[in-house]
N, C-alpha and C positions, 0 to 999 in steps of 0.2 A: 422514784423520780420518773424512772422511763415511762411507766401508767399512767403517770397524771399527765404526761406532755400526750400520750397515746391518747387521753379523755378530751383533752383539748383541742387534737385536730380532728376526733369525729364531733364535737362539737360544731366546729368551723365548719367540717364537711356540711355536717347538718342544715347548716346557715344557708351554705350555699346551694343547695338541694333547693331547700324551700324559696329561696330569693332568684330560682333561674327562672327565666325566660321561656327554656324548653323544658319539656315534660323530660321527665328521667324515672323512669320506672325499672324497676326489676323485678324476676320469676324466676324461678324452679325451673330445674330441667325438664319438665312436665308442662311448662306453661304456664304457671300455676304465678299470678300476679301477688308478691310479697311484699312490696312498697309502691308508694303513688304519690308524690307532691303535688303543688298546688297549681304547677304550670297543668300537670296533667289533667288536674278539676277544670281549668279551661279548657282545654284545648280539645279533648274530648265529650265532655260534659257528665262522667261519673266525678262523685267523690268518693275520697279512698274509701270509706267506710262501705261505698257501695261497689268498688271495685276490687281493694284486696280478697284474696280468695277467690277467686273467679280465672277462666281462662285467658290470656290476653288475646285470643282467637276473637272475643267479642269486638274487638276493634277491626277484626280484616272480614273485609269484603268476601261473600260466599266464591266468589269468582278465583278468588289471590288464596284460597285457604294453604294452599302449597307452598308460600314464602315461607311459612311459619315452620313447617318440613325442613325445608334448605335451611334456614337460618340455625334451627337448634344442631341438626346436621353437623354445624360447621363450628359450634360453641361445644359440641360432646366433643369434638376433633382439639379444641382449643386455639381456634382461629377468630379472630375478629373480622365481624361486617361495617364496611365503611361506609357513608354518607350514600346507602342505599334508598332510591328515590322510587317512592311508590304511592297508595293511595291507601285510605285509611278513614273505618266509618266511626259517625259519634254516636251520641246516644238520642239524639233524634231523626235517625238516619241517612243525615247526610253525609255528604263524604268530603275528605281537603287529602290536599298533596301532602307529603313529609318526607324529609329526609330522614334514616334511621341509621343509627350507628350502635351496633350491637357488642360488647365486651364479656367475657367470661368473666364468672366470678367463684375466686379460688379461698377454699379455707386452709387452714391454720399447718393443713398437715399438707397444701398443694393439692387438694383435689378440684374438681372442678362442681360447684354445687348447684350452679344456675347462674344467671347472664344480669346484665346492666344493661339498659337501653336507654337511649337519648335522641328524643324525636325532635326534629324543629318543624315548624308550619312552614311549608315552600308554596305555600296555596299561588297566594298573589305573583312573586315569581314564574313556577310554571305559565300562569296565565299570560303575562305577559310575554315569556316563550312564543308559548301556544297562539299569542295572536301579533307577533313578529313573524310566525314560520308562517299564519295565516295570511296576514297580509303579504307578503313577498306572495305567497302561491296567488292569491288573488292577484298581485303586479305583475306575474308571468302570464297567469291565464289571460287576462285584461288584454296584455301586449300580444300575447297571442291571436286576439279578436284583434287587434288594430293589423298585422301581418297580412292574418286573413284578410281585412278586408283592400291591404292593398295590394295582396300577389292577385288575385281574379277577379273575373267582373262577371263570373256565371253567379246569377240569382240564386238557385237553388242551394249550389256550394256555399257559396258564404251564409245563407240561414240556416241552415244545417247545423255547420259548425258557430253559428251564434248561441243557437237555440241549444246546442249540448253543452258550451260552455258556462251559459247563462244559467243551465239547470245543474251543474257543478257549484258554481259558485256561490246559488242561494241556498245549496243542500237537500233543492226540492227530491221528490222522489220521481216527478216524471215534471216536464214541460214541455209549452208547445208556442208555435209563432206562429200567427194567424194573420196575413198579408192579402192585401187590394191587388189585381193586375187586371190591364187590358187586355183582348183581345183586338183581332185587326178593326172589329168593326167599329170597337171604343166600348164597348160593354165590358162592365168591370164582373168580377168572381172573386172567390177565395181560395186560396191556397193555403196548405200549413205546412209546417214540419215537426217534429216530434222526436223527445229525448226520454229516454229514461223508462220508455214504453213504445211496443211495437205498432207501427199503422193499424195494424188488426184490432189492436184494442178501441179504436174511435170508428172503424171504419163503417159502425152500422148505426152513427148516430152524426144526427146535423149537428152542420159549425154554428159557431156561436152566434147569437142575435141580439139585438140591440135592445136585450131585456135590462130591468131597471141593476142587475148585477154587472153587465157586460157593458150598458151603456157608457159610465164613464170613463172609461177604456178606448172605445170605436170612435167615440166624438171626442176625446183629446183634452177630456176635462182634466185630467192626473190619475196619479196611483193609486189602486187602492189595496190595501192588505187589512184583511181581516183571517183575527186568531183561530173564526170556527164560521168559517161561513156557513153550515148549516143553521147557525144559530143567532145569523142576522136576519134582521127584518125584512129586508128585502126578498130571503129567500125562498122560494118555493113558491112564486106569485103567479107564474107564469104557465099557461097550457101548452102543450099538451101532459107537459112529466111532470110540473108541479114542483121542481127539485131535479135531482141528478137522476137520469133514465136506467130502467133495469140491468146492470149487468154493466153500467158505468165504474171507470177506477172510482175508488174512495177518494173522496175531496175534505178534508176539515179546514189546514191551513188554505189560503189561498193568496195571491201576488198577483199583481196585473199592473203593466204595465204601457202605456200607451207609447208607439214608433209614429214620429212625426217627420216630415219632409224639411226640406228648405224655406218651403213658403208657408209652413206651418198646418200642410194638410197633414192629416193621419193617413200613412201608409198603413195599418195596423196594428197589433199588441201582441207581447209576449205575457202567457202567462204560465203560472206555476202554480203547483198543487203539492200536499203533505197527508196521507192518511193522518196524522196525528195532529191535532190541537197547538198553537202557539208554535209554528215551527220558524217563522222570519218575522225579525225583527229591521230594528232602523238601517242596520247594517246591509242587511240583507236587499232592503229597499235600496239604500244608494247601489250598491254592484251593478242592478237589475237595473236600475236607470243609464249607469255607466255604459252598461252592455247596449242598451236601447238606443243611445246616443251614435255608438259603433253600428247598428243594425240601421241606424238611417243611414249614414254614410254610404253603407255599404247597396243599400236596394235605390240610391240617389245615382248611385257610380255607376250600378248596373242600370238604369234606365237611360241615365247619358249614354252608355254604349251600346245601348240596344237603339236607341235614338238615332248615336253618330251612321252606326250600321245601316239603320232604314234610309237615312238620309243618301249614304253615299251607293245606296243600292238604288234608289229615287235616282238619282244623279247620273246613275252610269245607264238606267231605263232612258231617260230622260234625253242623252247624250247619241242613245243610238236610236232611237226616236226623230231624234234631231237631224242627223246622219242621213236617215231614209229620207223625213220630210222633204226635206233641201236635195239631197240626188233625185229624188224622182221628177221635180221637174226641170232640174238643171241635163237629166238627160235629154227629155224632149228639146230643151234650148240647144247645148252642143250638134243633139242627133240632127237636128233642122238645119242650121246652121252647116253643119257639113255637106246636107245635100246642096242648099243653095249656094254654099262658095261653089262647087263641082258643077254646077248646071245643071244638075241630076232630075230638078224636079220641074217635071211640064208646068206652061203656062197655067192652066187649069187650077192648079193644087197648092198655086204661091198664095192666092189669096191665105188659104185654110192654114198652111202653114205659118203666116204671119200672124195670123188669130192666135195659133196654139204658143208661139214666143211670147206674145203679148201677153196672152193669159195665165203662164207660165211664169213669168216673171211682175205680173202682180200677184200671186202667190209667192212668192219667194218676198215680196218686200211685205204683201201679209206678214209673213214669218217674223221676219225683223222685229216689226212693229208689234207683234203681240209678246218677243223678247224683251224689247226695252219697255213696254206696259208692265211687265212685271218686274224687271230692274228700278225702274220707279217707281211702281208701290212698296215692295223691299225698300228701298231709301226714302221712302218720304217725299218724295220730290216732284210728285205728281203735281198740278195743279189743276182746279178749273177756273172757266172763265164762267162766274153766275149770273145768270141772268132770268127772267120770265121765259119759260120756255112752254108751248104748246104741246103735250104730250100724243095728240092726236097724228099732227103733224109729224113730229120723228118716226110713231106704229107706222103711216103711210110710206114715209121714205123706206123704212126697214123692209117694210113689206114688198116694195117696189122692187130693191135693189135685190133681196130676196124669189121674187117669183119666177123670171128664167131658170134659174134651178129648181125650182119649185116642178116646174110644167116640164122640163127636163126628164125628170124620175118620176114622173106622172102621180105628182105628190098633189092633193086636193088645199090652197089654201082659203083660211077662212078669217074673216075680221069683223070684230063686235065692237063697236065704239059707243059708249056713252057719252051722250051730248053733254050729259050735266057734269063731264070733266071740267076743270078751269086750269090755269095754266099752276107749272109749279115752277119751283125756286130751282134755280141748276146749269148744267152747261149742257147747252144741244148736244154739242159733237160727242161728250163724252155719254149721253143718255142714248147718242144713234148704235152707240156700239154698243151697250146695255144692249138694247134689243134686238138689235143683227146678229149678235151673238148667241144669243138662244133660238133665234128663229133659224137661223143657220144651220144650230146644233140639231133642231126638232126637225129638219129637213132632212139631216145627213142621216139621221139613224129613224127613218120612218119608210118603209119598204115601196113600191111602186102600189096605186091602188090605196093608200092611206091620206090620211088627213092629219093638218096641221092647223090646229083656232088659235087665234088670238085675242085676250080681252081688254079691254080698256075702259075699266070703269071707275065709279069713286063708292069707296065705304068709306063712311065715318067723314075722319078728317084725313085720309088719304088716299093716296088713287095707287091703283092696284095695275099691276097691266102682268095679265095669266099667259101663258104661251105654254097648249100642252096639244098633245100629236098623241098617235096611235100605233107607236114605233115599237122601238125593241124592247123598251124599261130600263129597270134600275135594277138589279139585286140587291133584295136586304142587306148584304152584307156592306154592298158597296154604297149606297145610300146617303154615309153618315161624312165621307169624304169625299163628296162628288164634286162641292168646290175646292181642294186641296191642288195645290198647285202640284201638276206634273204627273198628277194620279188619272190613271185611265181604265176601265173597264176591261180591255180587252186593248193592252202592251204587247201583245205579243206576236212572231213573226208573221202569224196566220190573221190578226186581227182582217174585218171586214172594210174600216174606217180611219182616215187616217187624221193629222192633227198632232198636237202638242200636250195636249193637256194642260193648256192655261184659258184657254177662251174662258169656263166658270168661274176659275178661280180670279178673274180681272174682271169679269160681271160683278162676281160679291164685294167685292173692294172699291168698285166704283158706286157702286149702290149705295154701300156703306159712308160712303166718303157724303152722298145726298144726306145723309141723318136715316135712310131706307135700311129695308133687308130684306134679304131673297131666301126663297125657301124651296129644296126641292118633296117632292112625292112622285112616290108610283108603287103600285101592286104587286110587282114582280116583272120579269122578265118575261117578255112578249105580252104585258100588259099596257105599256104607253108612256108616258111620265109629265109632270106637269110643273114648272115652274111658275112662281106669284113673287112677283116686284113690286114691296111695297112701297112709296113713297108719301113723304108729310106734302101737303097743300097747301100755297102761300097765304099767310094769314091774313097779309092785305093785296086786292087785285091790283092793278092799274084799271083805269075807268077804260081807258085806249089800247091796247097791251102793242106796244111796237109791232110791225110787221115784222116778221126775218123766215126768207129760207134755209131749212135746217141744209147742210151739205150732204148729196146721196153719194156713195158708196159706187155710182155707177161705171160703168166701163164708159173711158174714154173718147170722146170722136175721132176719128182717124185726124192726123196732123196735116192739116192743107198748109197754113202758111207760120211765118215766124217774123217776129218783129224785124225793122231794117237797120242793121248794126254795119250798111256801107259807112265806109271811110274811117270806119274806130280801128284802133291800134289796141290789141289785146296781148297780153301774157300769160298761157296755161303751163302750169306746173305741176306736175305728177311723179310718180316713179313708176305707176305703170304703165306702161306702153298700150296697153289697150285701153285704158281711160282714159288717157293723153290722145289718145287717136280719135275716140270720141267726140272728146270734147272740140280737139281742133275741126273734125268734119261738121260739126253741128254751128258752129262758132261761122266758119266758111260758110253756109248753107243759109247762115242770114246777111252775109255783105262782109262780115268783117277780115280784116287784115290780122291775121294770126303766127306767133313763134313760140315755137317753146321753148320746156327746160326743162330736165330729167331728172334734176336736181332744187334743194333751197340754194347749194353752193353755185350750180350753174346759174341759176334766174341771177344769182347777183353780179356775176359775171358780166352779164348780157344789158340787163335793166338800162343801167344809164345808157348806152349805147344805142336802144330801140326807143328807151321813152314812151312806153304804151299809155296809151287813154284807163287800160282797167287792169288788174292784173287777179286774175282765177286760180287760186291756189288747192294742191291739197294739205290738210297736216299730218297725217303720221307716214313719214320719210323718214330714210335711213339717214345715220349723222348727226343732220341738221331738221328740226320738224319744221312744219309751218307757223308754228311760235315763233319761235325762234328767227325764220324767216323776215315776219312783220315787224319783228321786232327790228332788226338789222335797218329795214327800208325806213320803218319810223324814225331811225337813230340816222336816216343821212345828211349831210350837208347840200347835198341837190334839191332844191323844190319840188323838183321835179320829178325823181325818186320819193322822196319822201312822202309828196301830196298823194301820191298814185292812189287815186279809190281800188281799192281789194274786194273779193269774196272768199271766202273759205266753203271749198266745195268737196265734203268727206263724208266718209262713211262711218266718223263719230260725232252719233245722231241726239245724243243725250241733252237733256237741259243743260247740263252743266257745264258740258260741253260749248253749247252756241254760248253761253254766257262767257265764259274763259276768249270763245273767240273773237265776242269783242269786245271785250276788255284789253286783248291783247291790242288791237290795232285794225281788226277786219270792219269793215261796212256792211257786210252781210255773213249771213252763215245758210249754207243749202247743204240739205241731205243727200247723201247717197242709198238710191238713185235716184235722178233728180231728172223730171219730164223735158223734152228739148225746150217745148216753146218753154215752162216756168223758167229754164236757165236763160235763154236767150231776152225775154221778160227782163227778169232781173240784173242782167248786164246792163241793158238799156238804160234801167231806174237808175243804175250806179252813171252811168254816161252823163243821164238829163240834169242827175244832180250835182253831178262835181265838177263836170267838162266847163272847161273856159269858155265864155261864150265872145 
C-alpha cells in the first residue's frame, strides 16, 4: 500500500514538473545536468535530450563561472540558495535575469547526491528595476542641471556642468557644447566645452563647420542621431579631412543636438559621440534635448547678466560723465559770478566775462536738451513736424552756426552742394540738428591745420549729405558702436574731448525716424572718419515749394529791450529763491507790478487779495505741486481767481509734461531756462488775450 501511494505522488510530482512555469532542473555534485523539463526547453533553448549529460556551467556566463563554485559549496555543506538573482546564457547566446533557488538532494540512506534547481525568468522585472533606478538618476541629474542653472550666471560654469551631465546621461563616451559669443566689438566666435575627454584631445583640430553633417545642428533644423555616422551619406564629403582628421577620438554613434534662444536664434549645439555603433537611442535623444532646453536657459541668463552688467557700468560711465559735463561749466558761471557780486573784476573784462556765462549756460541747456532727445526716443514720444524741407538750406545753417568754431581751432571747412538736390519730406528743426551734430562732432575731434567737407548731393532716389574730416578716426574695435548711446571712445579721466555720448546716437534715430540711415567709416585711428546720411526724396515736388527759414543755432543778440508789461498785476511762484528772484527782477524790468509766493499754499493765501492779471507758476514744489495748484484756482468760486490766465514756468521739459500742464488748467507751459524777453513775450500774449478790455 505504502509503494503504490509512494508511485502516485512521483507521478503527481512528475505532472508538476512538467506543467511549471519555471525551469527546474537538477545535477550531480559535479554539475553534471540529470533532469530538464519543458519550462527549461524554453527558457533556455536546449532540450533535455540536448542538455542532460552536460555541465550546467553551459548556462553561466564566462564572467559569473564562480557562482557555480559558491553554490555547489554550500549544497556539499547541505545549505540551501534562496531566490538568488543573477544572469544566465541561452543557447543562442543571449542572456536573461533569473532568480535561482538551489536544494539539496538526499538519498535513501541521507546522503547528499546532488541539488534541485528552480529558475524563474526575472528578465522583464529587473528591467523595469533597471529603468526606475534609471529614470530617478536621470530626474536627479536633470534637477541637477536646473540647480545649476539657477545658482550662477558665470557662462562658462553652467556649460561645463551641462555638457558633463548631458554626456552622463546619454552614456556618450565623451561630449562637447559648441556655443556662439560676442566680443566687445559684436564679432561672434566659438567656444566649447568638453566631457568625457581632455581639451588636449581636440585642441589641434578646428571646430565644427557648417558641413552637410554639422549643418542641421548650427541652423536649428533639429536633432540628428545616427547609428554609424561613418557610414552615412553625408559623410566624408567635405575638404580638407574628408571624414574624421588623423589622430581624432573614434566617432561611430553620434547625437547632436541643437541650443536655441528665446527668439529662436541658435546659441549652438551639444554633441556626443560612442566609439561603438547603435549606442543612443529615442531615449537618449529626449534627455539631450531636455538637457539643451536647460542650456538655453542657462547662456539666455547669462547674457541678461552680462547685459544687466554692461548696462549699469554704461550708466555709472554715463553718470560721471554727466557730473564733469555740467560742473565744468557751472564752475566758470559760479567762479564769474563771485567775482562780479565782489567788484573784483575791472571794467575791461565785464564784457568777456558775460560772454563766458552766456556761453556757459547754453551749454548746459545744450546738455538738457540732448538728455530729454534721448528720453524721447527711449519712449517714443518724439515727434516731427513734416514738411518739404530744402536740404541745402539746413547744410548752410549748420555750417554757419558751426564755423566760429570751426576758425576757432583753425579747422578748414568745406561745402559741396549739389544743385540737382530737390527738397525732401521731413522736419527742418529736427534735420538742422542731424547735421550740426556731425559737423560739430568732425570739428571737435579734427586737430588745428585739418579739414572738415561736407557733401550734399543726390544718388539714385536719395540724397546723401557725407560730412567727413581728417581728425582723429574710429578704432576697428570701436566702429561697430559709434552710434550706441552713452558709448564714447575715449570715457576716460584723461580723455581729450568732452560730451555725452548721445549726439550719434540721436543723429541715428532721427534719421531713422526720416525712412533714412546713417553710416559710419574710417581707416583707423588718425585716419579721419566719414559719415553718409541717407535720405528718400519726395516722390511728388510742390511746383512752388513754400519759402521757410530753417531756425540757426546761432548765439543770441545781446537783450536791448523787453516787451511793456506797465501796469499788469502778475503772481510768481516758486520754491526757489533764486528763480523767484529771477523771475520777479525780469518781470520788474518790463513795467510790471510783481508779488510772490514761496509756496502753492501761499499763492492761495494771497491770490484773492492781490487779484493779479497773470499768475507764473512753477510745478514741482514741496506739499503741494503746481497741479495741484491750478487745480485749487480752477476749482474757485471767485471769477476772479478762477479766470486768472497762468503759465507753468519749469524745469520739466518733456512733452508729456506741457501736455499734462495744460490739461491741468495752465495757458502756457515754458521751459526751464527760459530767455527774458521769450518770458516777458509770453506774459504779454497771456495779457492781450484774457485781460478784460
Amino acid at each position: 500500500m505504502s509503494a503504490h501511494i509512494d508511485d502516485i505522488t512521483a507521478r503527481h510530482l512528475a505532472k508538476v514538473v512538467e506543467s511549471s512555469d519555471d525551469a527546474i532542473v537538477s545535477k550531480d555534485l559535479n554539475s553534471i545536468i540529470t533532469s530538464w523539463n519543458p519550462a527549461a526547453e524554453r527558457m533556455f533553448g536546449y532540450s533535455a535530450a540536448e542538455a542532460i549529460g552536460r555541465s550546467i556551467r553551459m548556462l553561466i556566463p564566462d564572467d559569473l563561472q564562480s557562482e557555480e563554485d559558491v553554490v555547489m559549496a554550500k549544497i556539499r555543506a547541505g545549505e540551501k540558495v534562496d531566490h538568488y538573482e543573477t544572469i544566465r546564457r541561452r543557447k543562442d547566446g543571449s542572456t536573461l535575469a533569473v532568480s535561482l533557488t538551489v536544494s539539496p538532494i538526499v538519498d535513501a540512506s541521507g546522503e547528499i547526491v546532488g541539488a534541485s534547481k528552480i529558475a524563474r525568468d526575472v528578465t522583464e522585472r529587473m528591467s523595469m528595476q533597471t529603468m526606475t533606478a534609471e529614470y530617478a538618476l536621470n530626474t536627479e541629474k536633470l534637477s541637477a542641471v536646473g540647480a545649476i542653472v539657477a545658482s550662477t550666471l558665470d557662462r562658462e560654469t553652467v556649460v561645463q556642468k551641462v555638457t558633463d551631465i548631458a554626456t552622463e546621461l546619454t552614456h556618450a563616451e565623451f561630449g562637447a557644447f559648441f556655443y556662439n559669443v560676442h566680443d566687445d566689438s559684436g564679432d561672434s566666435y566659438m567656444l566649447y566645452a568638453l566631457s568625457g575627454a581632455p581639451r588636449e584631445a581636440f585642441a589641434d583640430f578646428p571646430h565644427p563647420r557648417a558641413t552637410a553633417i554639422f549643418a542641421p545642428t548650427f541652423s536649428g533644423e533639429g536633432i540628428v542621431r545616427l547609428p554609424d555616422v561613418t557610414k552615412d551619406a553625408r559623410y566624408g564629403k567635405n575638404a580638407p579631412f574628408h571624414g574624421m582628421p588623423a589622430g581624432h577620438l573614434p566617432v561611430r554613434s553620434y547625437l547632436a543636438v541643437p541650443v536655441k534662444g528665446m527668439s529662436g536664434d541658435v546659441l549652438g549645439g551639444l554633441f556626443f559621440g560612442h566609439s561603438q555603433a547603435n549606442m543612443f537611442d529615442e531615449q537618449h535623444e529626449r534627455l539631450a534635448a531636455g538637457v539643451a532646453s536647460w542650456a538655453s536657459v542657462a547662456l539666455e541668463n547669462a547674457r541678461l547678466y552680462s547685459e544687466a552688467q554692461e548696462a549699469n557700468r554704461l550708466k555709472d560711465d554715463f553718470l560721471a560723465v554727466l557730473s564733469h559735463e555740467l560742473r565744468t561749466p557751472l564752475n566758470a558761471i559760479v567762479g564769474y559770478t563771485r567775482l562780479m557780486q565782489g567788484g573784483l573784476l575791472p571794467p575791461e573784462q565785464l564784457t568777456r566775462a558775460i560772454e563766458t556765462l552766456e556761453r556757459n549756460a547754453r551749454w548746459l541747456t545744450q546738455i538738457v536738451e540732448d538728455v530729454l532727445d534721448v528720453s524721447r526716443i527711449v519712449s517714443g514720444k518724439i515727434r516731427l513736424d513734416v514738411q518739404a524741407v530744402d536740404l541745402a538750406g539746413v547744410v548752410d545753417n549748420a555750417i554757419g552756426t558751426i564755423q566760429p568754431a570751426a576758425d576757432a581751432k583753425g579747422v578748414r571747412l568745406q561745402a559741396l552742394i549739389d544743385p540737382r538736390v530737390g527738397p525732401i519730406s521731413g522736419d527742418p528743426d529736427r534735420l538742422q540738428q542731424v547735421a550740426w551734430n556731425l559737423l560739430s562732432n568732425a570739428v571737435k575731434f579734427t586737430p588745428k591745420g585739418g579739414r572738415v567737407q561736407v557733401r550734399l548731393e543726390r544718388v539714385d532716389s536719395h540724397v546723401e549729405i557725407v560730412v567727413s574730416d581728417t581728425g582723429e578716426g574710429i578704432s576697428k574695435d570701436f566702429l561697430p558702436r559709434v552710434f550706441d548711446r552713452f558709448r564714447q571712445a575715449d570715457s576716460g579721466s584723461t580723455r581729450k574731448s568732452g560730451g555725452l555720448g548721445l549726439g550719434l546716437s540721436i543723429v541715428r534715430h532721427l534719421v531713422e525716424m526720416h525712412g533714412g540711415g546713417v553710416q559710419a567709416e574710417s581707416d583707423g585711428l588718425g585716419k579721419g572718419a566719414t559719415f553718409t546720411v541717407r535720405l528718400p526724396m519726395m516722390i511728388v515736388q510742390p511746383s512752388t515749394p513754400p519759402m521757410r527759414e530753417h531756425p540757426r543755432a546761432e548765439r543770441r543778440d545781446p537783450l536791448e529791450h523787453l516787451a511793456d508789461l506797465a501796469g499788469v498785476r502778475i503772481m510768481a511762484v516758486d520754491d526757489d529763491a533764486d528763480a523767484l528772484g529771477l523771475l520777479k527782477d525780469v518781470l520788474h524790468a518790463a513795467g510790471a507790478e510783481v508779488t510772490t509766493a514761496t509756496s502753492a499754499a501761499h499763492a492761495l493765501e494771497v491770490i484773492a487779495a492781490y487779484r493779479p492779471d497773470v499768475l507764473v507758476a512753477d510745478i514741482g514744489m514741496p506739499e503741494m505741486d503746481g497741479f495741484e495748484l491750478i487745480k485749487r484756482i480752477r476749482a474757485s468760486s471767485d471769477p476772479a481767481v478762477r479766470d486768472v490766465p497762468a503759465a507753468a514756468l519749469t524745469a520739466f521739459a518733456r512733452s508729456e509734461d506741457r501736455t499734462k500742464a495744460l490739461q491741468s488748467g495752465f495757458e502756457m507751459h515754458l521751459s526751464k531756462p527760459v530767455d527774458p524777453g521769450e518770458l516777458v513775450a509770453s506774459v504779454a500774449t497771456l495779457v492781450r488775450r484774457y485781460r478784460p478790455k
